[in-house]
C-alpha positions in Angstrom: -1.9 -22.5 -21.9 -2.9 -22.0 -18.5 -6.0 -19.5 -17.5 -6.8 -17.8 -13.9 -9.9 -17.0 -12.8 -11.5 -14.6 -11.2 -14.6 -15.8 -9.1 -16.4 -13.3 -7.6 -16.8 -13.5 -3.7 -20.6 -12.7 -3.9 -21.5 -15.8 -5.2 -18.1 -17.4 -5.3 -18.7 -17.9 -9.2 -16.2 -17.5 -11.9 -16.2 -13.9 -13.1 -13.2 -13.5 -16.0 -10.5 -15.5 -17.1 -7.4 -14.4 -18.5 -4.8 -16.6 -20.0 -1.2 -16.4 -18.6 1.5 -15.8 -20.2 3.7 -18.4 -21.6 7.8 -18.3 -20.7 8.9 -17.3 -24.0 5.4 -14.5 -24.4 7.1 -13.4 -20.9 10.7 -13.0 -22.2 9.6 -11.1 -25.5 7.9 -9.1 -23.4 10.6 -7.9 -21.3 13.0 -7.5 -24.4 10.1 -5.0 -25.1 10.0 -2.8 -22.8 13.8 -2.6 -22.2 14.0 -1.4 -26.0 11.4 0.7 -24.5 13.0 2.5 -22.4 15.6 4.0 -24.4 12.9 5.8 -26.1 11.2 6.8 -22.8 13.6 7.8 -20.8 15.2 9.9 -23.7 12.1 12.3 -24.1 12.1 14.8 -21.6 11.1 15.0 -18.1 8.2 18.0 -19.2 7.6 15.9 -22.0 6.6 13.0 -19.5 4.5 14.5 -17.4 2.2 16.1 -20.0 1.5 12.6 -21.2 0.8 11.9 -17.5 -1.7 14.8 -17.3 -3.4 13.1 -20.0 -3.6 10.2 -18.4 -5.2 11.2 -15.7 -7.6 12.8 -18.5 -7.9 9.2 -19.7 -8.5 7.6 -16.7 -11.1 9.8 -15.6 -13.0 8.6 -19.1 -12.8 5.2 -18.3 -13.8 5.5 -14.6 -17.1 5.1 -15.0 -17.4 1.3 -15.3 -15.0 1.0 -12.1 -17.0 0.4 -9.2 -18.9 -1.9 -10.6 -16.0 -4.2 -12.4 -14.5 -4.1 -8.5 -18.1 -5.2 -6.9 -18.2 -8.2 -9.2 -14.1 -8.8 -9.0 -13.5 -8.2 -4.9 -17.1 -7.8 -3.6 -16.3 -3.9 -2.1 -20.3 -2.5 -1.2 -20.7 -0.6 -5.1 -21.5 2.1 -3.7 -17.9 3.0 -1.5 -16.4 1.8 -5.4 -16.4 5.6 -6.3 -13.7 6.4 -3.2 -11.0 4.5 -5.1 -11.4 6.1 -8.2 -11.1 9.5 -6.3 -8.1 8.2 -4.1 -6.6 7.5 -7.4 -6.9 10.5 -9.0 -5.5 12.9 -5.8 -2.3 10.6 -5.6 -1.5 10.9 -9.5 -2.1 14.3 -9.3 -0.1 15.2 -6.6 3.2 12.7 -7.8 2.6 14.9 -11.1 2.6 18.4 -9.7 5.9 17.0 -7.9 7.9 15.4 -10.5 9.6 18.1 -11.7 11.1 18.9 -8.3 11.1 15.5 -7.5 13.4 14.4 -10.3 15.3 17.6 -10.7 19.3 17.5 -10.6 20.4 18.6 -7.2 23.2 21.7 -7.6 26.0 21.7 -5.1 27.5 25.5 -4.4 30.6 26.2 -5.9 31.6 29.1 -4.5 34.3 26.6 -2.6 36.2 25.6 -6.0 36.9 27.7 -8.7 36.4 25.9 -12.1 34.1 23.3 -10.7 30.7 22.7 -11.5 29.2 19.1 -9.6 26.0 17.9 -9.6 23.6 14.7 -9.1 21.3 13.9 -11.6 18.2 11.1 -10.3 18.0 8.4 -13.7 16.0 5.9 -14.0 16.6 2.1 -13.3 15.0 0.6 -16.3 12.8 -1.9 -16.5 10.7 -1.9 -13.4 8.3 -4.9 -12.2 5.1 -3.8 -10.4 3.5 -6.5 -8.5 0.0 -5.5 -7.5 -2.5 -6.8 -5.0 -6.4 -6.9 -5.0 -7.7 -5.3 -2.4 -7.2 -1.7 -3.4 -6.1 -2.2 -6.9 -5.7 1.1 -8.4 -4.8 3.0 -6.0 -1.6 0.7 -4.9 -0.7 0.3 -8.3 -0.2 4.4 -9.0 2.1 4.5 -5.4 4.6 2.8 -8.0 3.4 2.4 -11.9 3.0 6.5 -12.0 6.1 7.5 -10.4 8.4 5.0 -12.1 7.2 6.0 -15.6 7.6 10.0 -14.8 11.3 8.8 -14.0 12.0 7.1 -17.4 11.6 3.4 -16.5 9.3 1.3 -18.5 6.7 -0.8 -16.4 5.7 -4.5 -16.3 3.0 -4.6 -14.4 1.8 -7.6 -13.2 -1.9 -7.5 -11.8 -4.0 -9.8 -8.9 -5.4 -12.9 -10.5 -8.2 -11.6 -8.4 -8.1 -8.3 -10.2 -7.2 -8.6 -13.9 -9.6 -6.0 -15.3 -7.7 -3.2 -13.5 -4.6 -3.7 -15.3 -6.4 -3.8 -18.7 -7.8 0.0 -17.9 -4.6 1.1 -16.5 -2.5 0.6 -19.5 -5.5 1.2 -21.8 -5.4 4.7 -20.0 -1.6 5.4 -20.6 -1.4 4.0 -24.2 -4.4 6.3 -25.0 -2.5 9.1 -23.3 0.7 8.6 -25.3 2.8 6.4 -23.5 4.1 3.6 -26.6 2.5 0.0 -25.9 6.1 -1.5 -24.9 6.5 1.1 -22.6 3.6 0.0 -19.9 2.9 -4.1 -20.4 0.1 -5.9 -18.3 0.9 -9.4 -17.6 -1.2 -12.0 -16.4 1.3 -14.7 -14.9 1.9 -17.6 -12.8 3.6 -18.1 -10.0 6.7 -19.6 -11.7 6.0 -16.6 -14.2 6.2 -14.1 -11.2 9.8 -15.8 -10.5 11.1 -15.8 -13.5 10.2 -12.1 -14.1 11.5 -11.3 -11.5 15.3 -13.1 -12.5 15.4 -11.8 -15.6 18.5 -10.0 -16.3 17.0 -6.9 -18.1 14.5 -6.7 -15.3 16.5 -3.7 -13.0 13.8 -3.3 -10.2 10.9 -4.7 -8.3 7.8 -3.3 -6.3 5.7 -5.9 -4.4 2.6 -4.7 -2.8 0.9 -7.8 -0.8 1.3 -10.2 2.2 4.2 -11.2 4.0 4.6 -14.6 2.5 4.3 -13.1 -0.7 6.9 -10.7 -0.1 9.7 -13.2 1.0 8.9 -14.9 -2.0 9.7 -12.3 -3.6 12.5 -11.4 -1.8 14.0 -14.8 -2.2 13.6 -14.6 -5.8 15.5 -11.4 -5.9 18.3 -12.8 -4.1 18.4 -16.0 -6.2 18.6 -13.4 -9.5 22.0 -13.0 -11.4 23.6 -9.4 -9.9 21.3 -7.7 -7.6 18.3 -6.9 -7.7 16.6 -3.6 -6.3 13.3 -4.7 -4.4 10.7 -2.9 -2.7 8.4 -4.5 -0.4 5.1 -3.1 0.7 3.2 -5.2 3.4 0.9 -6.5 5.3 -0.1 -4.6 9.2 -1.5 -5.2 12.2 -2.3 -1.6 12.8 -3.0 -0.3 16.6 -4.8 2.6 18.0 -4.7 4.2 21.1 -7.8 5.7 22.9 -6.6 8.2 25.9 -8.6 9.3 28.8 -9.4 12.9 27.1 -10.7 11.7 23.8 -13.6 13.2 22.0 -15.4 9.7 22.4 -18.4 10.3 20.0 -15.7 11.3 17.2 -13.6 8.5 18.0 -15.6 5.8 18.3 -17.1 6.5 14.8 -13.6 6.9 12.8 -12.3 3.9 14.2 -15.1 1.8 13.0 -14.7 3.3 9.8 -10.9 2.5 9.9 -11.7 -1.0 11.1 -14.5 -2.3 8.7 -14.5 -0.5 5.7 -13.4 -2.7 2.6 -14.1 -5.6 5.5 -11.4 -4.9 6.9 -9.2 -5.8 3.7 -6.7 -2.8 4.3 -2.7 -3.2 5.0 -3.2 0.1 7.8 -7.1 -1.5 8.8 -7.4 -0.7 12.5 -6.8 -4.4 13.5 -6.4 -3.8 17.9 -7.5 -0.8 20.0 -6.3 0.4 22.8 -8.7 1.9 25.4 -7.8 4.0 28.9 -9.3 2.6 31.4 -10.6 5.9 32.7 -13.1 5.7 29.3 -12.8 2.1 28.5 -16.4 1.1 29.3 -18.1 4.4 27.5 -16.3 3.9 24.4 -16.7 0.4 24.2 -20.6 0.7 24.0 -20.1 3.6 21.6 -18.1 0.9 19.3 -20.7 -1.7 19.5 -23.7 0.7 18.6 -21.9 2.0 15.3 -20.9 -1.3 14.3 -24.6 -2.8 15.1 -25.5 -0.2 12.5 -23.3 -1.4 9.6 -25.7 -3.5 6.7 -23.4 -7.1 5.9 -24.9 -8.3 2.4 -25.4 -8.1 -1.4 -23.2 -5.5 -2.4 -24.7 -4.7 -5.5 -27.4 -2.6 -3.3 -26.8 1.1 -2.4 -27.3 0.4 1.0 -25.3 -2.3 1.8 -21.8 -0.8 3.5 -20.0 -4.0 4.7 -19.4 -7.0 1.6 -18.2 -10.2 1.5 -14.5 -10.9 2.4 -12.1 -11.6 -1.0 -12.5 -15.6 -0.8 -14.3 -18.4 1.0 -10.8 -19.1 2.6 -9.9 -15.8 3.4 -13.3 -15.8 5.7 -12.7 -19.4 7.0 -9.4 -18.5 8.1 -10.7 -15.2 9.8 -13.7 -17.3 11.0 -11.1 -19.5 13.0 -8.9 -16.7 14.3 -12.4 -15.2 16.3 -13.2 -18.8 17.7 -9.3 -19.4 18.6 -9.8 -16.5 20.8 -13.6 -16.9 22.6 -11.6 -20.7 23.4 -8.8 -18.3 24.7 -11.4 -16.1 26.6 -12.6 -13.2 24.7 -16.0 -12.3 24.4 -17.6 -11.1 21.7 -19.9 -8.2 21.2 -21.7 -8.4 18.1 -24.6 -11.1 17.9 -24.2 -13.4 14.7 -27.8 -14.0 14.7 -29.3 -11.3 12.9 -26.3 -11.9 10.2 -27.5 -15.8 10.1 -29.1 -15.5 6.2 -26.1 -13.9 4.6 -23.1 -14.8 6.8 -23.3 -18.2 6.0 -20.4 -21.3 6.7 -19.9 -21.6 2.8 -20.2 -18.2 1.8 -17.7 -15.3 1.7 -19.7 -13.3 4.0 -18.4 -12.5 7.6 -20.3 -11.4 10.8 -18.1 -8.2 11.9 -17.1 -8.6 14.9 -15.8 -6.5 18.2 -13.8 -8.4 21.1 -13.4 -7.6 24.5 -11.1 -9.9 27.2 -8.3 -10.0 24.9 -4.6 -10.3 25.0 -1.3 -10.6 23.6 -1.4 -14.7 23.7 -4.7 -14.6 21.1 -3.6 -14.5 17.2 -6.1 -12.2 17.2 -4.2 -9.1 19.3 -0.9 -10.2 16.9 -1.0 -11.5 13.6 -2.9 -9.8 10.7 -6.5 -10.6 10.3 -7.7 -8.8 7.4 -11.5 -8.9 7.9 -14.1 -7.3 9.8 -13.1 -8.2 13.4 -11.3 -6.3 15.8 -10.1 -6.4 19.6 -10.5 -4.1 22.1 -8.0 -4.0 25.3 -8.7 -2.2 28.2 -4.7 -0.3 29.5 -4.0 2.3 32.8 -1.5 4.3 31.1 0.2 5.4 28.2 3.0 3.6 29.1 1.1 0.3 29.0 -0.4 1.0 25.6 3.0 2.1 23.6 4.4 -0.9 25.1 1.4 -2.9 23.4 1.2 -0.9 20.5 4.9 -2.0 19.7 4.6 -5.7 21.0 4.1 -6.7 17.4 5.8 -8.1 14.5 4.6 -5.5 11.9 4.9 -1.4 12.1 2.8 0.6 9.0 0.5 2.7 10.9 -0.5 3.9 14.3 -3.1 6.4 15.5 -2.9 7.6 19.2 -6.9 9.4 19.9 -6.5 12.8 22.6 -8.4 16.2 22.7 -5.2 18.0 21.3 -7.4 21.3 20.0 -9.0 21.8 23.7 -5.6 21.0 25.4 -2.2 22.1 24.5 -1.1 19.5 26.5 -2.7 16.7 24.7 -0.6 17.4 21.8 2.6 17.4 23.6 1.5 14.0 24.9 0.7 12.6 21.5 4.3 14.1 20.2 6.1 12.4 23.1 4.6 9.1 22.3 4.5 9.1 18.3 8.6 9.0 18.7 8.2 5.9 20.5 6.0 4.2 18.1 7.5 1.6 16.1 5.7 2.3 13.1 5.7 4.3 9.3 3.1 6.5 10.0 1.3 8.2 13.1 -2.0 9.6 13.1 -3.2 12.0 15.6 -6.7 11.9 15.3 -7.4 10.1 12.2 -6.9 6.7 10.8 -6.5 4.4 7.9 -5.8 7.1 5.4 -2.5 7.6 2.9 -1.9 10.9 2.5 0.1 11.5 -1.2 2.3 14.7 0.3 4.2 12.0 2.8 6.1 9.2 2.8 4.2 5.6 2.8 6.5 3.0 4.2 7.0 0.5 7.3 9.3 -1.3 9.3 9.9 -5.0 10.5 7.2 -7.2 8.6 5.6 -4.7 6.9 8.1 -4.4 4.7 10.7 -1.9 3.3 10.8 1.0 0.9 8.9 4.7 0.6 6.3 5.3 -2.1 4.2 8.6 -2.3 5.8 12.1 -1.4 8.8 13.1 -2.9 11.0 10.3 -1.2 8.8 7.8 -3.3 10.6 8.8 -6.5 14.0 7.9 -4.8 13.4 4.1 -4.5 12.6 4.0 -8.7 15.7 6.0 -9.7 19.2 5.6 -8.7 21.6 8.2 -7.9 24.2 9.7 -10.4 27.0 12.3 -9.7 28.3 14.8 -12.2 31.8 16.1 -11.5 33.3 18.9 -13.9 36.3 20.4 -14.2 35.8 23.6 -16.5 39.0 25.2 -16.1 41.8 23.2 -16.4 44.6 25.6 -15.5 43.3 25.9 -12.2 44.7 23.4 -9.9 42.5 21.6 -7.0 43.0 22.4 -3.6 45.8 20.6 -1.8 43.4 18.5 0.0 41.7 17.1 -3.2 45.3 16.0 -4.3 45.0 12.8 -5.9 47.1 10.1 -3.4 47.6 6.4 -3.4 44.4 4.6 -2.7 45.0 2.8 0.9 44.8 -1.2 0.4 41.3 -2.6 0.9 
């Protein structure tokens, strides 16, 4: 049997091993939780979410050990460990307070036919496949895992090799909380594995959180399955932000190093490219570069270490390469590797974080997704010029545009007139990086397709039903309703 391994990015030695599931472990497995989910789904929707009340109970007893397990498993600073835990618990939370009208039959009026009563009814798909990634573990998992057991599906749920402890507390948190062992299954498989779950015939849905590559694997997989196979794909970014002439620079400056370089940059909606008027290009520039100067790259066992190691020693070569592809291209960097010379060493995981200037639309940099601490900074005359750049990109999660809307009512017209030309899932008006549970999470071109979180998130892990009934017979439907010939297709 094979095992994966987990090796830790701080030392780049072997943390855990799990062993992966065999072909035929994998197909009893998913025979399991489709018997499952009869039982599940035929409890009641109040019934559900009390068990996912205690859940959240549950998780919150286990949450202790968390920020450490993910220090040692993805080298996040153990100190920021704690955010993820809370970012957990406010999503779960809010999908539970909004199940009920989330999942609620929708009524038609009747008043329009006598003897009619119609309605549709949300019902679940079955067994649903959650593929999860590492970089924020837990709380990508509940966008999906939560929401599809509420709904009456029964999970397989399919943890990073990176990440394996996660999965263990996850469905140790829902079995504890009452949800039956076949109902919630963490898998450890392989690639092939991944496939073949996917094709299974009992298998009714899929939710893929990760890179692009990752998601057309996926997606071909689907397509190569027997019928046809719901998917939903959540990934990668190459999120912009847009500094206009009128921005609180002191405020800005900080949140968008925040949204840049916390988790090292690891984030699907990390600020990746920034956008600068060049009225305030200069000033905020050196604002950037101080804040940044300030962040502590090293061991991040210690409290006061706020920027780790990226997630592998290729991960950091590959980001390594992206920043010297563009100095040969002409950019200049900001940020001094010197004083980083102990820790950011060639064959470590650790990465100087890094601030560009000079850039443009020909460096990989400006384009494709870096995920790591390094970001570029152009200099534009208008906002014409940076929508136009903003959108001149092959992904579109996030965007945040960066005015004084509270001291000018203007400002905020501005930012609405250019948030509907954004090309994007989300737009932030003075804030970054930052899912909010009440509204939709979802993207467009390469970052993927499908809505988790707010109410629309419950959509993609039911399907649609309509109820159509006729109560009094003797009453005969309108002329226009009469039943005719069916033209020829």
């Amino acid at each position: 049997m094979a095992a994966q391994v987990s090796i830790s990015p701080h030392d780049l030695q072997p943390y855990c091993q799990r062993i992966q599931s065999t072909p035929e472990e994998l197909d009893a497995a998913i025979v399991k939780s489709a018997a499952a989910q009869k039982e599940w789904a035929a409890l009641t929707l109040e019934e559900r979410i009390a068990i996912m009340e205690k859940f959240i109970e549950e998780f919150i007893n286990l949450s202790a050990r968390i920020p450490n397990e993910l220090c040692k498993m993805m080298g996040r600073p153990i100190s920021q460990g704690a955010g993820e835990v809370r970012g957990f618990l406010e999503r779960a939370k809010y999908l539970v307070s909004i199940a009920a009208s989330s999942l609620a039959d929708v009524g038609l009026q009747n008043t329009d036919k006598p003897g009619f009563r119609r309605f549709i009814k949300r019902v679940p798909h079955g067994v649903v496949l959650v593929i999860a990634p590492w970089n924020f573990p837990y709380l990508t998992s509940i966008n999906s895992v939560l929401p599809a057991l509420l709904a009456g599906n029964t999970v397989l749920f399919k943890p990073s090799p990176q990440t394996p402890l996660m999965g263990e507390r996850l469905s140790l948190a829902f079995h504890r909380a009452g949800v039956p062992k076949d109902a919630i299954i963490t898998l450890n498989l392989s690639t092939e594995g991944v496939t073949q779950a996917i094709q299974h015939p009992l298998v009714n849905f899929v939710s893929f959180t990760g890179s692009v590559p990752g998601g057309r694997e996926v997606e071909k997989a689907a397509v190569n399955a027997p019928g046809f196979k719901g998917v939903a794909l959540e990934l990668g970014g190459k999120d912009p932000a847009y500094v206009r002439s009128d921005a609180d620079l002191d405020y800005t400056a900080a949140e968008l190093v925040d949204g840049a370089f916390f988790n090292s940059g690891q984030s699907c909606c990390a600020v990746e490219r920034i956008y600068v008027h060049e009225a305030v290009y200069d000033e905020f520039v050196a604002k950037f570069v101080e804040i940044v100067k300030a962040y502590k790259l090293g061991d991040p066992y210690r409290t006061d270490t706020t920027l780790g190691p990226v997630i592998s020693l290729a991960s950091a070569n590959r980001i390594r390469k992206q920043v010297t592809d563009a100095v040969e291209a002409g950019a200049k960097t900001l940020i001094d590797p010197y004083p980083y010379r102990r820790v950011a060493k060639p064959d470590t995981a650790f990465v100087v974080p890094q601030v560009l200037v000079d850039v443009n639309h020909t460096m990989d940099v400006m384009k494709e997704e870096t995920f790591g601490p390094v970001v570029g900074i152009q200099k534009v005359a208008s906002d014409e010029e940076a929508v136009q750049l903003m959108n001149d990109s092959p992904y579109g999660l996030t965007a945040s545009i960066w005015t004084n809307a509270e001291a000018n009512p203007a400002s905020e017209e501005a930012f609405l007139a250019l948030e509907a030309q954004l090309e994007c899932g989300t737009v932030f008006l003075n804030r970054c990086d930052y899912l909010d549970p009440a509204l939709a999470w979802t993207g467009v071109k390469d970052s993927g397709r499908g809505i988790s979180l707010s109410k629309f998130g419950f959509d993609q892990l039911t399907r649609a039903k309509s109820v159509h009934m006729k109560i009094k017979t003797s009453v005969d439907p309108p002329a226009e309703e009469a039943k005719t010939e069916a033209p020829p297709s």
